[in-house]
C-alpha positions as CSV (number, residue, x, y, z in Angstrom):
1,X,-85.8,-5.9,258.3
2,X,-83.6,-6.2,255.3
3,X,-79.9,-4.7,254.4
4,X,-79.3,-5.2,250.3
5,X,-76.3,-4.3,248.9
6,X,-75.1,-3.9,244.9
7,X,-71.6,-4.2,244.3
8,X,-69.5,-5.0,241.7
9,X,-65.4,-5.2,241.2
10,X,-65.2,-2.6,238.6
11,X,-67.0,0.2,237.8
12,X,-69.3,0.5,234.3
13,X,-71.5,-2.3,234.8
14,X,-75.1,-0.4,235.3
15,X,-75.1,-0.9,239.3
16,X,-76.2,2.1,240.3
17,X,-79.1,1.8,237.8
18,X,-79.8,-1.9,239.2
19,X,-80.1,-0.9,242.4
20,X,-82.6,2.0,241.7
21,X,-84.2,0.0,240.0
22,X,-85.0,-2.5,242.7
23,X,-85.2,0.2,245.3
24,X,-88.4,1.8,243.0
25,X,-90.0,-2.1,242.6
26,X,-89.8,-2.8,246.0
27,X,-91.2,0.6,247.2
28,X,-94.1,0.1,244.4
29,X,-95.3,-2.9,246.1
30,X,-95.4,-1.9,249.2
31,X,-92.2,-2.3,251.2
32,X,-90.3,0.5,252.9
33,X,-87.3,1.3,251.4
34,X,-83.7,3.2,251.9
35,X,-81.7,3.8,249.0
36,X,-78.3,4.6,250.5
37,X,-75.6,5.9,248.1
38,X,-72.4,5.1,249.2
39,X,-70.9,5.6,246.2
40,X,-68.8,8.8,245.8
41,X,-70.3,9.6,242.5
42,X,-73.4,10.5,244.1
43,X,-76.1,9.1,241.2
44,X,-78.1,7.5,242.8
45,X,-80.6,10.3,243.9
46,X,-80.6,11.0,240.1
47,X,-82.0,8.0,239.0
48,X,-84.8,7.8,241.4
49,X,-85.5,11.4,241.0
50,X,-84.1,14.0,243.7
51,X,-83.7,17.2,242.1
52,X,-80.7,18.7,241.7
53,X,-81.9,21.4,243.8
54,X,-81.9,19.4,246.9
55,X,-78.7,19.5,248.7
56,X,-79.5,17.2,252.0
57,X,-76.9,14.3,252.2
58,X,-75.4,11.9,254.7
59,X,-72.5,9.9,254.3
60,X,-70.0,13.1,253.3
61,X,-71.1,14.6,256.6
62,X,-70.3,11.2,258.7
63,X,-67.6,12.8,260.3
64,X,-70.3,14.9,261.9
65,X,-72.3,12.1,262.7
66,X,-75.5,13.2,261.2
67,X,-79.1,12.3,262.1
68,X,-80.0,10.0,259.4
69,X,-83.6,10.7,259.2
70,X,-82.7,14.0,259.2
71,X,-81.2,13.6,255.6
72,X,-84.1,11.2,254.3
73,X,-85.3,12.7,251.0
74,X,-88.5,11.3,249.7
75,X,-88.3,10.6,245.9
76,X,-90.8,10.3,243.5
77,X,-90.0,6.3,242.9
78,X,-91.7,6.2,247.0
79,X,-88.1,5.3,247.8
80,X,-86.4,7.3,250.4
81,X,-83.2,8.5,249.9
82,X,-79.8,9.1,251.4
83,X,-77.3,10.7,248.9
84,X,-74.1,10.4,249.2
85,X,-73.5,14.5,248.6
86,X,-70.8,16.1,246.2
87,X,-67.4,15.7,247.3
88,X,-63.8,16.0,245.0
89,X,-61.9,13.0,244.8
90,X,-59.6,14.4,247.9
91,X,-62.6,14.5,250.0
92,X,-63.8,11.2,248.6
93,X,-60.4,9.4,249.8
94,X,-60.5,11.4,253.0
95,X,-63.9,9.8,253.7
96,X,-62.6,6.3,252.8
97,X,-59.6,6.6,254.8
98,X,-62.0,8.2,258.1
99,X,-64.4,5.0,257.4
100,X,-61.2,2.6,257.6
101,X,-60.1,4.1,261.0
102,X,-63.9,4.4,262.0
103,X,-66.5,2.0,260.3
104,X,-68.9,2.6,263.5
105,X,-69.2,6.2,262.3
106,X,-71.6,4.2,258.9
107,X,-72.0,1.1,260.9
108,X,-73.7,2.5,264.1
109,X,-76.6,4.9,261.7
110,X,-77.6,1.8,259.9
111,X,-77.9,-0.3,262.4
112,X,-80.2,1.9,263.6
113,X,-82.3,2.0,260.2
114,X,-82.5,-1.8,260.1
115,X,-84.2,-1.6,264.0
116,X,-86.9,0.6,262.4
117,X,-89.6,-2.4,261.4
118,X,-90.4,-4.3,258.3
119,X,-88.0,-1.2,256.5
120,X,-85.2,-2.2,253.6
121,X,-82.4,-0.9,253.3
122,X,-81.1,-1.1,249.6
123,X,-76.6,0.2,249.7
124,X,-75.4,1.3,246.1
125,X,-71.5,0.3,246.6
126,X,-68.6,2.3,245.0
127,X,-67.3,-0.6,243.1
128,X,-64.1,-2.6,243.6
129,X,-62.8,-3.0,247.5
130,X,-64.2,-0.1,249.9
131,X,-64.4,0.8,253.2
132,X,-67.8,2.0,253.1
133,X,-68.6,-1.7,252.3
134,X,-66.1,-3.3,254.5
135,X,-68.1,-1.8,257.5
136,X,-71.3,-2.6,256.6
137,X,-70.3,-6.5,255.8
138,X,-71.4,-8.0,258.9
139,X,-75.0,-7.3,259.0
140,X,-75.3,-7.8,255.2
141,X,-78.6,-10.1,254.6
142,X,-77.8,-9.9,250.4
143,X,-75.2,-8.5,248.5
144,X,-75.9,-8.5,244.9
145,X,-72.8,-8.7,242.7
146,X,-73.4,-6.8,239.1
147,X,-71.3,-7.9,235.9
148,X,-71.7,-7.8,232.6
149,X,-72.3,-10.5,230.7
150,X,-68.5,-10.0,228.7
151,X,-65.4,-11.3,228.5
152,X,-63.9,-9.0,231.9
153,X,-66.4,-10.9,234.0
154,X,-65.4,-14.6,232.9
155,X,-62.5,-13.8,234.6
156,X,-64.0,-12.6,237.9
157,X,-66.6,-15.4,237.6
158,X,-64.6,-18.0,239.2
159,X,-63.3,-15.7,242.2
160,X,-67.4,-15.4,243.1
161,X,-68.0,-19.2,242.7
162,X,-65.0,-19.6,245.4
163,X,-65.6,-17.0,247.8
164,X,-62.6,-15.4,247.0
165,X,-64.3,-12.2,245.8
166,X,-64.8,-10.7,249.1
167,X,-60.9,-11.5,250.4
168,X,-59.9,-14.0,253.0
169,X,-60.3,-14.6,256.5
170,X,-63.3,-16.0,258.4
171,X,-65.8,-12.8,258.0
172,X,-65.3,-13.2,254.3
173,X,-66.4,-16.6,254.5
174,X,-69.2,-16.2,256.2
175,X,-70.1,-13.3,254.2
176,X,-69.7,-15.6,250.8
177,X,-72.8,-17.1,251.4
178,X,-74.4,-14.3,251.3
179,X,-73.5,-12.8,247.7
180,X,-75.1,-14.0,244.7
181,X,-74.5,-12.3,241.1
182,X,-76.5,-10.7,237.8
183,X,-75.7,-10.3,234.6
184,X,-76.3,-7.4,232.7
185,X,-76.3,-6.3,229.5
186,X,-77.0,-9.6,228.1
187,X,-77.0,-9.8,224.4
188,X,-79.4,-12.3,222.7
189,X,-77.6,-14.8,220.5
190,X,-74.4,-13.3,220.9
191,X,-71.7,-16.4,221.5
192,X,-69.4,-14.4,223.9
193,X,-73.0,-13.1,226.1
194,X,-73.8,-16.7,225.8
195,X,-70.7,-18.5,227.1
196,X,-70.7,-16.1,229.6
197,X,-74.2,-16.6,231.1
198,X,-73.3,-20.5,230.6
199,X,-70.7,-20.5,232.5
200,X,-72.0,-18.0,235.6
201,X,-74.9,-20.8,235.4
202,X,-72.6,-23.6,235.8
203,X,-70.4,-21.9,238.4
204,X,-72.4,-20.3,240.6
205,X,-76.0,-22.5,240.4
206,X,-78.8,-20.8,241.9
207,X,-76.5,-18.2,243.1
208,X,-77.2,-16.6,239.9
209,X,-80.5,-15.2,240.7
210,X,-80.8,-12.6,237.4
211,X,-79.8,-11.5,234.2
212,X,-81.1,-7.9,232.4
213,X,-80.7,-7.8,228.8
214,X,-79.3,-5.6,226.6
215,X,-81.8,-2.7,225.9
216,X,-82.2,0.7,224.2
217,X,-85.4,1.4,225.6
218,X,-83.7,1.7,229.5
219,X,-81.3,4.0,228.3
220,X,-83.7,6.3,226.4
221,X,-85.6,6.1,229.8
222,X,-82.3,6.8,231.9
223,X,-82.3,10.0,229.2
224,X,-85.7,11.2,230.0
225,X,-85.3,10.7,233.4
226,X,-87.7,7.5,233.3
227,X,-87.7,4.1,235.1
228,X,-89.1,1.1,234.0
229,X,-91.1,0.0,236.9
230,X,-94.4,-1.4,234.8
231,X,-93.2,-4.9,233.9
232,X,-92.1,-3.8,230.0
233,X,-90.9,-6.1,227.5
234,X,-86.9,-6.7,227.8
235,X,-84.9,-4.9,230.7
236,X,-88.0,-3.8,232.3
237,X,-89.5,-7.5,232.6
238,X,-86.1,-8.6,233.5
239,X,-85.6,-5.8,236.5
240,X,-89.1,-6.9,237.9
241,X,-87.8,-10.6,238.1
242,X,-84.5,-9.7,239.7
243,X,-86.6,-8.1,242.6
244,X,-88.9,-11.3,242.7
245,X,-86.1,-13.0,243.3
246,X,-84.1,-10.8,245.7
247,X,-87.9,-11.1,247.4
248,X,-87.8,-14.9,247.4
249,X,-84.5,-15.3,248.6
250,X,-84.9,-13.0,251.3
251,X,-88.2,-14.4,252.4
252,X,-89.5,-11.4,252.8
253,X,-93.2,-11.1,253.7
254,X,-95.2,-9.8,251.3
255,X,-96.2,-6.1,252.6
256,X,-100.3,-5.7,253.1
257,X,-102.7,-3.7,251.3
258,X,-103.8,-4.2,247.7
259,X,-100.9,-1.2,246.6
260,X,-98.2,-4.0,246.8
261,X,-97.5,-3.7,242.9
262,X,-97.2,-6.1,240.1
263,X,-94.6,-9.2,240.8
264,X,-94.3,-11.3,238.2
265,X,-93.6,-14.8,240.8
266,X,-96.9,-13.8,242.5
267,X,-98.9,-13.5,239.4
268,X,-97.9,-16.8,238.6
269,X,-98.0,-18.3,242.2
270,X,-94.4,-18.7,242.5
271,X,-94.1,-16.8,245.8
């Protein structure tokens, strides 16, 4: 139905906990959703609540081509996961360097996952240029670019508004229209948060389809193993309007059944 990817150029930037948190709002309306990890440090499982008993995992066993559904792990969030696994960093370049020479190896499983019907697929992206990414490009639908809302990202900012962010050639372009970026971490009536947001705004237009403020009470929940899935005041109000609009872009039907979850567009007739 739906292939969503998070990326970002450099690593630090609250991706992984973006991206589990959209995975989790999505699933709590009523969608069917993948998390895949592609990301070597393997957190994504963590944040939507695999326990660190469970040791199924997919994309460090590619080289054996696994059965994807096989490795599906149902999480607490409703989301479905596919961890990454553990792997050292020579394993984790070993993989990279196997997904260069053979992107069909990731390419040809999720193809396969986005045949299944009306199912998302939601990739958390090791950040920076990767080959887990690179083979995954073409049948992109949304790939959501994380910064934070700092003085790093103004310089990145303009690369994104020009399509240069995703490299050259023709499948870059055509893969440019398909990124759009969010903020994070924005700080209320800071001047440098605020130039920044001003100038994503300017640059990119309605490219820029979400910003999460900066807030204490995501981290304590990240500490206590928490999400903020209910619509709370700050980063929890803000999450739920990044999936509205990640909804609304996509034009994704609105899944049946009165369990479809609180959306903050719908409330207000918006979508």
């Amino acid at each position: 139905m739906a292939l969503i990817a998070f990326a970002s150029p450099k690593g630090g930037v609250g991706k992984t906990t973006v991206a589990a948190h959209v995975a989790a709002l999505l699933a709590r309306r009523g969608y069917k959703v993948v998390a895949l990890d592609l990301d070597p440090q393997n957190a994504l499982r963590f944040h939507l609540g695999v326990p660190l008993r469970e040791e199924r995992c997919f994309v460090s066993r590619l080289g054996t081509r696994p059965a994807w559904r096989d490795a599906l792990i149902e999480a607490e969030s409703g989301v479905r996961v596919l961890p990454y696994g553990a792997v050292d960093p020579l394993r984790a370049l070993e993989l990279a360097q196997m997904l260069t020479a053979e992107p069909q190896l990731l390419s040809d499983p999720v193809r396969e996952m986005l045949a299944v019907p009306d199912l998302i697929v939601v990739l958390d992206s090791p950040p920076g240029p990767n080959a887990a990414l690179t083979a995954l490009t073409p049948w992109l639908d949304l790939m959501v670019i994380l910064l934070l809302c700092d003085a790093g990202s103004a310089a990145i900012i303009p690369q994104i508004a020009n399509n240069r962010f995703l490299g050259r050639g023709t499948l870059a372009t055509r893969s440019a229209d398909r990124a759009v970026l969010a903020l994070n971490q924005v700080e209320d009536e800071q001047p440098l948060s605020d130039a920044v947001f001003d100038m994503a705004r300017a640059a990119l237009g309605n490219r820029l389809i979400g910003a999460i403020c900066h807030d204490r009470d995501l981290a304590e929940a990240l500490a206590d193993k928490r999400m903020l899935l209910q619509g709370e005041p700050g980063a929890g109000e803000d999450l739920q309007l990044l999936a509205d609009a990640i909804v609304k872009r996509l034009k994704l039907p609105r899944p049946g059944g009165p369990d479809g979850g609180f959306s903050a567009l719908f409330e207000w007739g918006r979508l």
